[in-house]
N, C-alpha and C positions, 0 to 999 in steps of 0.2 A: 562432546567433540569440540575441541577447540580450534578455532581459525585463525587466518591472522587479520590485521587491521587489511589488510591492500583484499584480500576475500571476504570479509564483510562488507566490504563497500560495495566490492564487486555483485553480491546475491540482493544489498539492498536495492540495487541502485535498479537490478536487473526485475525485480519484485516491483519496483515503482515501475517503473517502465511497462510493466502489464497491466500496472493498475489505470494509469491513465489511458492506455488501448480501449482496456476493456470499458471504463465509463466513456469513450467516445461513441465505439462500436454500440454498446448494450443502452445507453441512453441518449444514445445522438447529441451528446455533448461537442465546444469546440474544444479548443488545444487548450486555448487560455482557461474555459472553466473546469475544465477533468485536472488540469495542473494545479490551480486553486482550492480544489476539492480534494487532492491528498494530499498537497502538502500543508495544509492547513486543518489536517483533521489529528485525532488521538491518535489511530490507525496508525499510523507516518509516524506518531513521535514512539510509540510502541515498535514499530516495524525497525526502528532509528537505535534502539537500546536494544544491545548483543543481549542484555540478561534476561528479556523477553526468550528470546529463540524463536521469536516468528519469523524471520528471517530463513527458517529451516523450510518454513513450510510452502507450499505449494503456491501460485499467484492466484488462482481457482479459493485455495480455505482464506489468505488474507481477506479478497475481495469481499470475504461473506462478512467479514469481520467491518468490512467498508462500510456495506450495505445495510447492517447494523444502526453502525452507529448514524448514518443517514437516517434511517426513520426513524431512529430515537428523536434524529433533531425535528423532525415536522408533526411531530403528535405536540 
């Protein structure tokens, strides 16, 4: 299914927008470091390239993909 640019921004944007919710809510995070935290991870840069198509999916399956890559970084 193809999009246009002004709708991919739109799903992305609204996709980040949960994901910093959700690390505030789920790990009592503040604003500044749940903001720090995706936009500075792979997650975001993946989430950020149409040719992925995670942008399709749900804010719920990203997240997992978040949470991932978080404990990959502390082992």
């Amino acid at each position: 299914m193809n999009v246009t640019p002004r709708e991919f921004e739109y799903m992305k944007e609204h996709i980040t927008k949960c994901l910093i919710s959700m690390l505030m809510e789920r790990e009592k995070l503040s604003l500044r470091d749940a903001f720090d935290i995706v936009y500075n991870s792979s997650t975001f840069s993946k989430l950020s390239d149409p040719e992925t198509g995670l942008y399709f999916q749900s804010p719920g399956y990203v997240y997992s993909y978040l949470e991932t890559e978080r404990g990959e970084r502390t082992l």
